[in-house]
C-alpha positions, 0 to 999 in steps of 0.5 A: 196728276196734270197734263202739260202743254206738251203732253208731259205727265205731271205727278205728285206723290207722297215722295215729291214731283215727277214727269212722265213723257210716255216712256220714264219717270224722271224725278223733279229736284225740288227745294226743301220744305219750308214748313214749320208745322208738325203736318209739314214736318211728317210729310215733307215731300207730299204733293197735296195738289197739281194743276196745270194752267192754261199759259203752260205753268205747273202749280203744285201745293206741297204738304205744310210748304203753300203753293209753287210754281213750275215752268215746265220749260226750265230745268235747275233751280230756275224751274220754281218760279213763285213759292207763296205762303200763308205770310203771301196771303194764302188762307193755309199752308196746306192746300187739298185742291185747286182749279182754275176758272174761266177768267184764269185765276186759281181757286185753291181748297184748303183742308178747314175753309174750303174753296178761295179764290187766290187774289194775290196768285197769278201766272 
């Protein structure tokens, strides 16, 4: 879970994303997976990790499919602003974690290395 700037819930779950503005849970249209693996392929909805960043973005790793970002400002397609890959320079498709330290960058775990910064990932 994540709050964003407007006080709106942020939730990943096994079935995909969704908000909470303190009365409904609406469900978030997201792409399909991109995911070419077996872990991808079994769960391709699961929200592995959420972080809410300090300029407002969503960020959210999804089983086997890297990370995305939201602007939570947006609605439709136009929503998902970045979508990066290992291809991108990620260490794995499947994020566990991630924070963001005092300089603004995210610093994302993944379940066999542990905690990177990611260099090439910004808001």
């Amino acid at each position: 879970m994540a709050m964003g700037r407007d006080g709106v819930l942020w939730v990943g779950t096994m079935n995909g994303l969704c908000t909470y503005d303190g009365r409904t849970f609406t469900a978030i249209d997201l792409p399909p997976n991109t995911a070419v693996d077996s872990v991808g392929a079994l769960s391709p909805t699961r929200i592995t990790c959420l972080l809410a960043d300090r300029q407002g973005m969503i960020w959210f790793g999804r089983e086997g499919d890297g990370l995305l970002m939201i602007d939570p400002k947006e609605t439709g397609p136009r929503r998902i602003l970045k979508h990066y890959t290992v291809a991108d320079g990620l260490p794995d498709s499947s994020l566990s974690g991630m924070m963001e330290d005092s300089k603004g960058r995210l610093l994302a775990r993944e379940y066999v290395r542990g905690c990177e910064p990611l260099r090439s990932v910004s808001s």
